[in-house]
C-alpha positions as CSV (number, residue, x, y, z in Angstrom):
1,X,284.2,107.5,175.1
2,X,281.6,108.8,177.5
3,X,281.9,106.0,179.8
4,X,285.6,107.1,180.0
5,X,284.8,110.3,180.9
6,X,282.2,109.4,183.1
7,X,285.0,106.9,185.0
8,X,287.8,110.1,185.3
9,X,285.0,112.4,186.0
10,X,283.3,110.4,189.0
11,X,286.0,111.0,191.9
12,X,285.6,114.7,190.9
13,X,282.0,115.7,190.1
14,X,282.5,119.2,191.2
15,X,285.4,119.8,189.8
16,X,284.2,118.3,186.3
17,X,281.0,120.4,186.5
18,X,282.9,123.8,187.0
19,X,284.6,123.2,184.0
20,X,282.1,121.5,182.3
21,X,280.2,124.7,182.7
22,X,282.7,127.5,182.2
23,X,283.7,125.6,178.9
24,X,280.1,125.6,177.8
25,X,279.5,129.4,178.6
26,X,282.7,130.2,176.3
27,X,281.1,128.5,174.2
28,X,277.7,129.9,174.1
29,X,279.3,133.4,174.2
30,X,281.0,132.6,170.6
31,X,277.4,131.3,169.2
32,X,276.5,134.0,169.6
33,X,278.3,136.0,167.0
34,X,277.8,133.2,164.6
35,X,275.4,134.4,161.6
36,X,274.4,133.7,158.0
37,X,273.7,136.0,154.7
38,X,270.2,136.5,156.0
39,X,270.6,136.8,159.3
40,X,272.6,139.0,161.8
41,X,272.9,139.1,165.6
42,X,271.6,141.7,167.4
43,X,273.9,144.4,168.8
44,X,272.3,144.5,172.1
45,X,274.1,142.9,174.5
46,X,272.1,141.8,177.3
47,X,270.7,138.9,176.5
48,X,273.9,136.9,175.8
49,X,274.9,137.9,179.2
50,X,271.3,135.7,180.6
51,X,272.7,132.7,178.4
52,X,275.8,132.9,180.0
53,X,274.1,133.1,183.5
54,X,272.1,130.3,182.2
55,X,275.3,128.4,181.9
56,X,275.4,128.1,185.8
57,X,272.2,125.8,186.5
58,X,274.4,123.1,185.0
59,X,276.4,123.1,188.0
60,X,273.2,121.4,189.4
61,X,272.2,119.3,186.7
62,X,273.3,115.6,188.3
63,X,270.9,116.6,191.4
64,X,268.1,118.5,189.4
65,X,268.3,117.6,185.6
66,X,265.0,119.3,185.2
67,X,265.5,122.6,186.7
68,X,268.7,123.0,184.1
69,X,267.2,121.8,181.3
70,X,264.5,124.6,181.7
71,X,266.9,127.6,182.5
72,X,269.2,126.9,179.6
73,X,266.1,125.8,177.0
74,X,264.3,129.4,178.4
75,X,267.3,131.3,178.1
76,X,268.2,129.7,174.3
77,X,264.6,130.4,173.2
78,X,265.0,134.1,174.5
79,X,267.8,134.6,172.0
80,X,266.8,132.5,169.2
81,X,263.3,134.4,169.5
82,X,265.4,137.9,169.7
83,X,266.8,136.2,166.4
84,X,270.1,135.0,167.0
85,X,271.1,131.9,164.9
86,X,270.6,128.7,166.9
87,X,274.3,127.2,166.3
88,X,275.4,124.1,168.2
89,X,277.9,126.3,170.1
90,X,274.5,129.0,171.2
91,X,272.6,125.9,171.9
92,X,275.5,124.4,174.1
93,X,274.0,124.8,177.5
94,X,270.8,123.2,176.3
95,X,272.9,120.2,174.8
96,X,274.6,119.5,178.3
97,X,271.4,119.3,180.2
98,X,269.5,117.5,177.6
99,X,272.4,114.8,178.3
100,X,272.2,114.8,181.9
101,X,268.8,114.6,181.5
102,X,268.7,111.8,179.3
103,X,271.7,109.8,181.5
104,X,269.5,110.4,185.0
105,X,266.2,110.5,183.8
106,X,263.8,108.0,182.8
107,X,262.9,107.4,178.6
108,X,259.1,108.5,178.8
109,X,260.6,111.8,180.9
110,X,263.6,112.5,178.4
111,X,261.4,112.2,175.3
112,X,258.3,114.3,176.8
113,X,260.9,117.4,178.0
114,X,262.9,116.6,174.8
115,X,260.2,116.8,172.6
116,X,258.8,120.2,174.4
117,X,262.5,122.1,174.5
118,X,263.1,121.0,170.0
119,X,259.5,122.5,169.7
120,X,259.8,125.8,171.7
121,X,263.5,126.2,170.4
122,X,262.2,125.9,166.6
123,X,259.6,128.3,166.9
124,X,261.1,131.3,168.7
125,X,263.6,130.3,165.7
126,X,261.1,130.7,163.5
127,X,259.4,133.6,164.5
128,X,262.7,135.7,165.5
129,X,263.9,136.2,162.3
130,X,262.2,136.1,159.0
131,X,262.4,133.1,156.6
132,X,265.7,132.4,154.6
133,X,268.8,130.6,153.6
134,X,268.9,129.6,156.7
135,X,265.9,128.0,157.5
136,X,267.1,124.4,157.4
137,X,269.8,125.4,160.3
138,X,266.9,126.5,162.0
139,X,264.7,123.5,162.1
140,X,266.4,120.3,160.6
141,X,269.7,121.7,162.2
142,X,268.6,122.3,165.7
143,X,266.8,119.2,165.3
144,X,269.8,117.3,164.9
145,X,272.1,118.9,167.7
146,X,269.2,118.4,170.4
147,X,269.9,114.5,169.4
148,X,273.0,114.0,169.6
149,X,273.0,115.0,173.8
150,X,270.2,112.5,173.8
151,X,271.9,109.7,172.2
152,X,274.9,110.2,174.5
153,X,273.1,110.2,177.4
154,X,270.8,107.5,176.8
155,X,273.8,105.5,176.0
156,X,275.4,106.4,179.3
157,X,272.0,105.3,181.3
158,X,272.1,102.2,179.9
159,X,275.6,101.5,180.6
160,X,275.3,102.6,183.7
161,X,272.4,100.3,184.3
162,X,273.9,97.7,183.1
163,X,276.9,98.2,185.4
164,X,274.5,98.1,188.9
165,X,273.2,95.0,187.2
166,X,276.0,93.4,186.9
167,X,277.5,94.8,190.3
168,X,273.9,93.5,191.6
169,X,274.5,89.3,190.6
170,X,277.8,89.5,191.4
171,X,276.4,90.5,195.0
172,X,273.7,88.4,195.0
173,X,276.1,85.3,194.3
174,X,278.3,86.1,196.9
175,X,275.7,86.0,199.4
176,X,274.2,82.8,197.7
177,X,277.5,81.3,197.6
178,X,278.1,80.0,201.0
179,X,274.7,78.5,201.2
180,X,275.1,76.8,197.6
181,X,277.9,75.3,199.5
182,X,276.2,74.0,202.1
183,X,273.6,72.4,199.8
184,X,276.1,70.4,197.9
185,X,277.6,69.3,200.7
186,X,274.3,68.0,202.3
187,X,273.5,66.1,198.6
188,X,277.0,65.1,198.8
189,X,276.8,63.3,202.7
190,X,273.1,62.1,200.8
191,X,275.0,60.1,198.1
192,X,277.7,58.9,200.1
193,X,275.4,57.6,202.6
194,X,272.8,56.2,199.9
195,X,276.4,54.0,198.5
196,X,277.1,52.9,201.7
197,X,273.8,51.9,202.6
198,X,273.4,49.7,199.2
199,X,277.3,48.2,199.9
200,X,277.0,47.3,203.3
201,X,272.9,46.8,204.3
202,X,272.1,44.2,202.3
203,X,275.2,41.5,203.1
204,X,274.9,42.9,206.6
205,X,271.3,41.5,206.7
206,X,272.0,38.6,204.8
207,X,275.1,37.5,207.1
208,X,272.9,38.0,209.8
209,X,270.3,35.9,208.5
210,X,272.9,33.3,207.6
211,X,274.8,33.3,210.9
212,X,271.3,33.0,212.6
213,X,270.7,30.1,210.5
214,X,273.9,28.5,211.2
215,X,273.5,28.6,215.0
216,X,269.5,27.1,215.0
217,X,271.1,24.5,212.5
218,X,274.3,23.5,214.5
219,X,273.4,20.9,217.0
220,X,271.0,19.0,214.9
221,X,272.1,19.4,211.0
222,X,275.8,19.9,211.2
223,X,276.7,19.3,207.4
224,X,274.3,21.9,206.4
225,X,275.7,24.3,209.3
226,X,279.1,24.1,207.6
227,X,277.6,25.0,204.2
228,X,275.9,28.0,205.8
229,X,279.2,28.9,207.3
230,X,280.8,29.1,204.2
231,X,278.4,31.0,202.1
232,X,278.9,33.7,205.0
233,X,282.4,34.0,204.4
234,X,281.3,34.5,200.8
235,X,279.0,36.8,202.3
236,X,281.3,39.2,204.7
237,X,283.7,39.0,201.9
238,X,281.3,40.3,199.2
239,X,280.5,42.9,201.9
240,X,284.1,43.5,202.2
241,X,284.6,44.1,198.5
242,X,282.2,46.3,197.7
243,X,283.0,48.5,200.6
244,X,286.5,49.3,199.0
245,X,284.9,49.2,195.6
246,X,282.6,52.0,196.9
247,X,285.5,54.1,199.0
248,X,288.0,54.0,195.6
249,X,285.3,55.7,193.8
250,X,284.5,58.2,196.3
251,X,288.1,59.3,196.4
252,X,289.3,58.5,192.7
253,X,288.8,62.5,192.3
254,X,291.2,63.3,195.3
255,X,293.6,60.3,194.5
256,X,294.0,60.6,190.6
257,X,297.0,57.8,190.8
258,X,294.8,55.2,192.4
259,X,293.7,52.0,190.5
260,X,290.8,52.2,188.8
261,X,287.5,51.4,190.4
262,X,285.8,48.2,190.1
263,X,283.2,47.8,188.1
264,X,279.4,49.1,189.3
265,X,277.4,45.9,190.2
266,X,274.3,45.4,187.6
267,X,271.7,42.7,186.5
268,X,274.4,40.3,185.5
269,X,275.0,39.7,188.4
270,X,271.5,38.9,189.7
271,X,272.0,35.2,190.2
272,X,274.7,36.1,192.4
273,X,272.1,37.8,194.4
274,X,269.5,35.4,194.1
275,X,272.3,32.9,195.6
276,X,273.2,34.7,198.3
277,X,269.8,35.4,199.6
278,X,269.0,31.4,199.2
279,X,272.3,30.7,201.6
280,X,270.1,33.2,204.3
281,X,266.8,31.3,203.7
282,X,264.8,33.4,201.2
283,X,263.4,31.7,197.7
284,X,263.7,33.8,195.3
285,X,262.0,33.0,191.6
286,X,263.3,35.4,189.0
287,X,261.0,35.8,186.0
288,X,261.3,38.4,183.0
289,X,258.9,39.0,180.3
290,X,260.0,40.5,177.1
291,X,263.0,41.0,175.1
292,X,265.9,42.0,177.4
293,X,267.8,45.2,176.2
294,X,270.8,46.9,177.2
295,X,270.6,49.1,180.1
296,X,273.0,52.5,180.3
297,X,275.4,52.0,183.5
298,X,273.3,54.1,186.0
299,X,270.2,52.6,185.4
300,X,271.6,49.0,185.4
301,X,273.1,50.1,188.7
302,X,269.6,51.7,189.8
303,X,267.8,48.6,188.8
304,X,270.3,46.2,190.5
305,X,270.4,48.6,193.7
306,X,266.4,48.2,193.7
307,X,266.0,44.8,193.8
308,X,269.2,44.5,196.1
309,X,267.1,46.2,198.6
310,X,263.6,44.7,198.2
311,X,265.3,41.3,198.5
312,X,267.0,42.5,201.7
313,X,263.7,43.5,203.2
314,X,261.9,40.2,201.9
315,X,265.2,38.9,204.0
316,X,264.3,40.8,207.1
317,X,260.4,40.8,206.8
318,X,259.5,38.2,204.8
319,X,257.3,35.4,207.0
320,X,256.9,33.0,204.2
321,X,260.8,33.4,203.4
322,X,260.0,33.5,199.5
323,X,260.2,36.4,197.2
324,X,258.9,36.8,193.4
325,X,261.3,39.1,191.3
326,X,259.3,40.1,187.1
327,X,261.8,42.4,185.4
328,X,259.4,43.6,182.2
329,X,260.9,45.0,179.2
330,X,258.7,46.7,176.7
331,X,258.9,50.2,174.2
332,X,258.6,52.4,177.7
333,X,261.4,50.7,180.0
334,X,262.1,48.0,182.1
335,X,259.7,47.9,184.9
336,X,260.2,46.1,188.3
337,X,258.2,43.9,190.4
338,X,259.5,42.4,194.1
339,X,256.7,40.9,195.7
340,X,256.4,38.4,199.0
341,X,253.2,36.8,200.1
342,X,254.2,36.7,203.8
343,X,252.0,37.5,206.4
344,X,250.3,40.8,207.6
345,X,253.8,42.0,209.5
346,X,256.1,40.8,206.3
347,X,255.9,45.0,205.5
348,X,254.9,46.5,208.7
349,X,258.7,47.7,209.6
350,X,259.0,49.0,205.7
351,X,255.2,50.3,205.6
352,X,256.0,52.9,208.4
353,X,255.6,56.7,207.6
354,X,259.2,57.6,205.8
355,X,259.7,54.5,204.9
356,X,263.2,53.7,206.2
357,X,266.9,54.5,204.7
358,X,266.6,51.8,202.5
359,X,262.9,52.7,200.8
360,X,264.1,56.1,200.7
361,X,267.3,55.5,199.0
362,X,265.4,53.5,196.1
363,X,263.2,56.0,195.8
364,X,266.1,58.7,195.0
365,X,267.9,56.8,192.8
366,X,264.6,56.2,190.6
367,X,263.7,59.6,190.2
368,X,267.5,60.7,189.5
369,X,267.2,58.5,186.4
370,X,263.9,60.5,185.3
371,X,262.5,57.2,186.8
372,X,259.7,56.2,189.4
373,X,259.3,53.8,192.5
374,X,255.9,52.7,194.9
375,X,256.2,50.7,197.6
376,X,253.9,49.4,200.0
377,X,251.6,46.2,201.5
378,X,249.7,44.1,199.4
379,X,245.9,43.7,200.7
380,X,246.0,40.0,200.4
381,X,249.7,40.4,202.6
382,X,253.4,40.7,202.2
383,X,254.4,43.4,200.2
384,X,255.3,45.0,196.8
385,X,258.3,47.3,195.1
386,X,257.2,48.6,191.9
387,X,259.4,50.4,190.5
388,X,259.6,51.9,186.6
389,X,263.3,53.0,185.4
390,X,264.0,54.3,181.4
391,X,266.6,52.2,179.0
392,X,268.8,56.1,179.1
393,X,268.9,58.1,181.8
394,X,266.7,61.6,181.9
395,X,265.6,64.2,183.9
396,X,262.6,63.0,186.1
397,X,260.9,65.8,184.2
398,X,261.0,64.6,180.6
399,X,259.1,61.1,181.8
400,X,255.4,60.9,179.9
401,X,252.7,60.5,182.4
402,X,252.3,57.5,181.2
403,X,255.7,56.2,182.1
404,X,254.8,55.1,185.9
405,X,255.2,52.0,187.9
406,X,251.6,49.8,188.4
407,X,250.3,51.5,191.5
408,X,251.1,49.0,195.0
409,X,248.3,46.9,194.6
């Protein structure tokens, strides 16, 4: 009810507070007739007219809350110490500032001047007019009116506070919005380069490797040039399909009617790998160590994407053209080991500060799993990917300290 009031009364504060205030001097005017069997108003007429010029600090009482509270409570106190019987129409003017007071004012301010004005009303009371029938109207009683302007106004602070809050996020978002936009279009471009990068990097390198191959072989080992030749159309066409596997999903949300994606590549499909990097020269031994469990999609896809990409750089970098693959399964995860024993430059190019797209892109998908990657040279030569992924997906903040890849030896 009083924030209805309040919303009317806003466009028109002056108006509201004139009549606010004439209403509350008609009102003081009739308190002060009011009287009981032991008490009767005084005939003199002067002091009702100093409540009713009271009335008038109102008019200022949402600028100076203070200032009206203590002309109406020092006019009140004059005529309940004269003896007039402090009614909740006489004690009207006090009520209205005690409820500006209490919507503009701070709690520890309200309750102190609150406190002070029930005091000083109940003892001029008190000591106006002699004890009587009446004497629980004159404590209890004026008690009880003084709260209710508190209550009302305390409500309407709140409220109001609540409102600026509210008015305050709804700002704040606004401004925030624009750049939240811009941040999930940058992680966005990040994902849809990170998918393109594992699609098209590693068959890229390997066809390279193959064709490269193919033209050293073709003058003295032609049989084994044609071989080469076809496992690089195997190659580009693998290439070729992951691509559009990798396009339908980024636009399955704009294109609902399109067929549905191909499956994400995973560890079944490891010898397929292992295969194709054999065709571009690289040996590949594949050992794993434990009992194999079943991985959720995304970290099948982040383990598969891993080893994708350390077997491309063993491709590229690789000087004894051989590469060890350990996939370990025990009560923490699987954890992953891609290892070469090539010579001192077989991780130079992967070694240098940022590490490259491809380093980089491991290293996001790990910890979006709640995983962990380290990657580096080996002191002995060649170079490591160790890289430590959980059976379920979770935030990279739930992983135990102990759940870490085996530092890069």
């Amino acid at each position: 009810m009083t924030g209805n009031l309040e919303r009317y009364a806003e466009p028109h504060a002056r108006t509201a507070d004139r009549v606010t205030t004439t209403a509350v001097c008609v009102c003081a005017l009739f308190g002060t007739q009011i009287s009981t069997s032991e008490s009767t108003p005084p005939s003199a007429l002067w002091p009702v007219w100093i409540l009713a010029a009271s009335s008038a600090s109102l008019l200022v009482s949402r600028r100076r809350p203070r200032v009206a509270l203590a002309v109406t409570a020092g006019a009140a106190a004059l005529l309940t110490g004269l003896g007039y019987l402090p009614s909740p129409l006489l004690l009207a003017p006090v009520m209205a500032a005690l409820y500006w007071l209490a919507a503009l004012t701070d709690s520890r301010t309200t309750n102190v001047l609150a406190s002070v004005t029930l005091v000083v009303l109940v003892a001029t009371s008190l000591a106006g007019e002699s004890l009587g029938d009446d004497f629980i109207l004159r404590t209890l009683g004026t008690g009880l009116w003084l709260l209710l302007p508190l209550s009302l106004g305390g409500m309407s602070r709140f409220r109001r506070a609540y409102l600026e809050s509210v008015q305050a996020r709804a700002a704040h978002a606004e401004r925030t919005r624009e750049e939240e936009a811009r941040l999930r279009v940058a992680e966005e471009r990040m994902r849809i380069a990170r998918e393109l990068h594992d699609a098209v990097a590693h068959h890229m390198a390997v066809a390279h490797a193959q064709a490269g191959t193919a033209a050293h072989l073709a003058d003295t080992q032609p049989e084994q040039t044609r071989r080469i030749l076809a496992d690089l159309v195997g190659t580009t066409t693998s290439a070729l399909l992951e691509l559009r596997a990798t396009v339908g999903v980024l636009r399955q949300t704009a294109d609902p009617g399109a067929d549905p994606p191909e499956p994400a590549p995973g560890l079944d499909r490891l010898p397929e790998l292992v295969a194709a990097c054999a065709s571009a020269g690289l040996t590949v031994a594949v050992a794993t160590e434990g009992d194999a469990r079943p991985l959720s999609p995304g970290v099948d896809l982040t383990a598969y994407r891993i080893i994708q990409e350390a077997l491309t750089n063993a491709t590229k970098h690789a000087a004894d053209h051989a590469a060890r693959v350990r996939l370990r399964y025990d009560d923490a995860g699987l954890r992953i080991t891609v290892t070469n024993d090539g010579g001192a430059d077989a991780g130079t190019v992967a070694a240098m500060p940022g590490g490259g797209y491809g380093l980089m892109g491991m290293r996001e998908r790990a910890h979006a799993i709640g995983g962990d990657l380290r990657a580096g040279p080996r002191p002995g030569g060649g170079f490591e990917v160790a890289a430590a992924l959980p059976f379920q997906p979770r935030s990279p903040a739930d992983a135990p300290a102990g759940d870490r890849p085996e530092e890069a030896r």
